[in-house]
Structures are given as structure tokens and as C-alpha cells.
C-alpha positions in Angstrom: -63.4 47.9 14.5 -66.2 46.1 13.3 -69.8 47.0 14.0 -71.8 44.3 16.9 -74.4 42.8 14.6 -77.2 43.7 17.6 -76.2 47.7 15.9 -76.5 46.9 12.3 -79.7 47.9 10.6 -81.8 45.6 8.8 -79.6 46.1 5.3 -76.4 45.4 7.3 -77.6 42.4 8.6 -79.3 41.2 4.9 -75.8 42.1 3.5 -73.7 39.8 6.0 -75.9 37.0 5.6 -75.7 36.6 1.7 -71.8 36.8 2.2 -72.2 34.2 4.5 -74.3 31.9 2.5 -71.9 32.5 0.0 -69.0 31.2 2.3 -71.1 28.3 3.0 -71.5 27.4 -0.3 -67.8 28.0 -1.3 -66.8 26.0 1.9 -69.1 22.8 0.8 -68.0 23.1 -3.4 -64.3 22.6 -1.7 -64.7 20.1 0.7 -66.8 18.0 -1.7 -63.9 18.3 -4.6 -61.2 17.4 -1.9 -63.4 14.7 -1.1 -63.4 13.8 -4.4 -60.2 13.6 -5.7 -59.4 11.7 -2.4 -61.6 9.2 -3.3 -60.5 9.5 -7.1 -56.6 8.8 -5.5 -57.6 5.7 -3.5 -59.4 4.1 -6.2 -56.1 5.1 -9.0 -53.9 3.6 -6.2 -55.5 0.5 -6.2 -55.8 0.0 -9.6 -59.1 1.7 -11.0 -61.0 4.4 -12.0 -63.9 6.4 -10.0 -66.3 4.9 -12.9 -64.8 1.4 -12.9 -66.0 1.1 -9.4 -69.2 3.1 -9.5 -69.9 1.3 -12.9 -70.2 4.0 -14.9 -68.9 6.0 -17.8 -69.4 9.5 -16.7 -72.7 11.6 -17.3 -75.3 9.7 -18.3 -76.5 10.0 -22.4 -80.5 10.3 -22.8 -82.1 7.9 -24.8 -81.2 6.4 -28.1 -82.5 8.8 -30.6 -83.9 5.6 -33.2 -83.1 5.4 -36.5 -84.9 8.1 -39.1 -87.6 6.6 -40.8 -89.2 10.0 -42.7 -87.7 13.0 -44.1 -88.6 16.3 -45.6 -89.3 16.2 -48.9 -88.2 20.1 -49.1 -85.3 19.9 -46.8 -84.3 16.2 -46.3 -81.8 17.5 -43.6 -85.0 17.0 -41.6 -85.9 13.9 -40.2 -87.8 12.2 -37.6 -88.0 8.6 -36.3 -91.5 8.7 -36.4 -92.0 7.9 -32.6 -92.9 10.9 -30.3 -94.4 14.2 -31.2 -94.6 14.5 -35.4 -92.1 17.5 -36.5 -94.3 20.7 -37.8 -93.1 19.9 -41.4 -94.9 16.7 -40.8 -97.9 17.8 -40.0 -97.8 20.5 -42.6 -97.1 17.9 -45.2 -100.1 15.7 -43.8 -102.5 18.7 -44.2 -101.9 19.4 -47.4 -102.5 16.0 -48.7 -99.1 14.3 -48.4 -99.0 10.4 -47.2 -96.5 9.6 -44.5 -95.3 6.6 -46.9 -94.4 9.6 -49.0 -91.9 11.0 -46.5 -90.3 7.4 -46.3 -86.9 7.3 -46.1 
């Protein structure tokens, strides 16, 4: 028989709520993929995709990266666009007396 939660002990009652969170959690995963693929079916039977009507193409890419402009005269595997933070290579080439023109790809 199971124990009345008013005589569980503090651990007891710590325990049961984590499994119950953890229900909750499983319970809301489910009903949002059944929701999901519900709406996924409608929009199929009507001729279309999920992203055709939301206008999208599924997770959204960051930025364009931008064409390499510089590379690394020691490793020219290394480049950089020259926009944002300079590469450490870049700066190490720049103290030691190297032009950026240098670097030019």
C-alpha cells in the first residue's frame, strides 16, 4: 500500500516531486509532438508543408559568413573576412611588422 504523503519525510516528498516534474515534462514533450504532427497532417492534406505555410525552411542559418579577404601566410587554410574580431594569427602577423595588404587574398 502506498505511504500518505502527510507520513513521508522530507526526502520522500523531494523524491516524488522530481518524478513528478518529470511526468510533467514527459506529458507536455508528447502532447506538443501530437500536436505537431496533427498540424503537419492538415497542412500535407491540403496540399503543403509545415514551412510552406509558416514561410520557412526549417532552423534558421546565422549570418552569411562574407567572402575571405586575408589569409595566413603560414597556414593559408586560415582565413578571415576581415569584418569582426581579427584572428590571433592576424594580430601576431601585424606585431611583427606584417601589412594587412600582405595577407591579401
Amino acid at each position: 500500500m502506498a505511504k500518505a504523503i502527510e507520513n513521508m519525510n522530507l526526502e520522500e516528498l523531494q523524491a516524488h516531486q522530481k518524478e513528478v516534474e518529470a511526468a510533467l515534462k514527459g506529458y507536455e514533450k508528447k502532447r506538443k509532438t501530437e500536436a505537431l504532427a496533427a498540424v503537419r497532417e492538415t497542412a500535407r492534406q491540403h496540399g503543403f508543408t509545415l514551412e510552406d505555410l509558416l514561410g520557412t525552411k526549417g532552423p534558421a542559418k546565422s549570418g552569411a559568413k562574407g567572402v575571405a579577404k586575408y589569409a595566413n601566410p603560414a597556414d593559408p587554410s586560415q582565413t578571415w573576412t576581415g569584418r569582426g574580431r581579427q584572428p590571433n594569427w592576424v594580430k601576431e602577423a601585424l606585431e611583427a611588422g606584417k601589412s594587412l595588404e600582405s595577407m591579401a587574398i
